[in-house]
N, C-alpha and C positions, 0 to 999 in steps of 0.2 A: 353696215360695213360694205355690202351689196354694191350699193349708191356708191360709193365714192372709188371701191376698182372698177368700178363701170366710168367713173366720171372722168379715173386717171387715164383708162384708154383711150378714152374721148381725146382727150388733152394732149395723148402722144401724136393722136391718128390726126389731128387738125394741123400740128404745127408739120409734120410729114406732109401730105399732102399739101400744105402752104405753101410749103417749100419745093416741094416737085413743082407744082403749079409755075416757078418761078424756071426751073431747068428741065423740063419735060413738054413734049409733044403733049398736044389734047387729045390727039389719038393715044398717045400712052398712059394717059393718065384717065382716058374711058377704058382701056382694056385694063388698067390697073383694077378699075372699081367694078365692071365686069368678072374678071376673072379671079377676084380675092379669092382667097383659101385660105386666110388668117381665121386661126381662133380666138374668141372674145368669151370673158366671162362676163355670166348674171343676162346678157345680151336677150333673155326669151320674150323678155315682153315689150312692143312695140311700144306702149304708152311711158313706161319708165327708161326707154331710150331717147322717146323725142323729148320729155321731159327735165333728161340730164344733158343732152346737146343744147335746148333753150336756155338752161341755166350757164350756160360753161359761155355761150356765145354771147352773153351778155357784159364778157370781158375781155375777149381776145380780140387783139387788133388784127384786123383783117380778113374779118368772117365775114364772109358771103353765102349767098343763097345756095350757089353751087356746092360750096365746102359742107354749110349742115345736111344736105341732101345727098350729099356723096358718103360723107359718116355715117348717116342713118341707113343709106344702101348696106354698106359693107359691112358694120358692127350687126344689122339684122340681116347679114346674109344665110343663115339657119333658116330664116323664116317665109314661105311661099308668096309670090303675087306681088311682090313689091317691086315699083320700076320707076327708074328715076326720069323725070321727062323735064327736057331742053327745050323750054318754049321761046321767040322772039316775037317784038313786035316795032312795027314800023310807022306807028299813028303819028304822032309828032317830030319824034327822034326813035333812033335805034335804043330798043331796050333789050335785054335777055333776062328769062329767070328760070330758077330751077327750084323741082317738086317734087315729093315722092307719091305715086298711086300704089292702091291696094285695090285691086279690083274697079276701076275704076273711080273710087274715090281719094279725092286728093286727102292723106294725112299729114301733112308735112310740107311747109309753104307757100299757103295758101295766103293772096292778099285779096284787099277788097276790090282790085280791077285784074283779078286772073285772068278774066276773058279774053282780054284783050291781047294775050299772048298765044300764038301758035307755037301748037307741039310741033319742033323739028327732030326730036331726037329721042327714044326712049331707048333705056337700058337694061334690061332683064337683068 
């Protein structure tokens, strides 16, 4: 039962921010996810959040890197060390992708050419 008001928060917090994304500044919508103070239930465990964000984004039209990254900041905002980082790269064409770290390690969208992005932007 856990799973799924976890899953439903997911589902409010994506189409929300989907939505801002569309009438909001980036600046507002980084101090959004910076300065949440929403409360979230069952949210304790890092691995059963990215978990139910993979599953849920496996059907929602319009999901981006940035969006699961910005939901797993804020739904584990309870939780220490986690920071969302804005990487861009310029090898070919302009790319951007977005990640969450835990102490340095990426847990949360990671692909097989991460390298190749610079961190321009991290978020506590």
């Amino acid at each position: 039962m856990t799973k799924y008001i976890l899953a439903t928060q997911v589902f409010f917090l994506f189409f929300y921010l989907r939505i801002s994304i569309n009438f909001r500044s980036f600046k507002k919508i980084i101090l959004l996810i910076e300065k949440t103070n929403l409360s979230f239930f069952f949210n304790k465990d890092i691995k059963r959040n990215i978990k139910v964000i993979n599953k849920i984004s496996t059907f929602l039209p319009g999901y981006t890197c940035l969006l699961g990254s910005s939901i797993l900041k804020m739904i584990s905002n309870d939780l220490d060390n986690l920071k969302l980082v804005i990487g861009i790269s310029n090898d070919e064409k302009f790319e951007s992708h977005a990640w969450v770290e835990k102490e340095r390690e990426i847990i949360f969208g990671k692909t097989k050419d991460i390298d190749k992005f610079k961190p321009i932007l991290y978020i506590n």
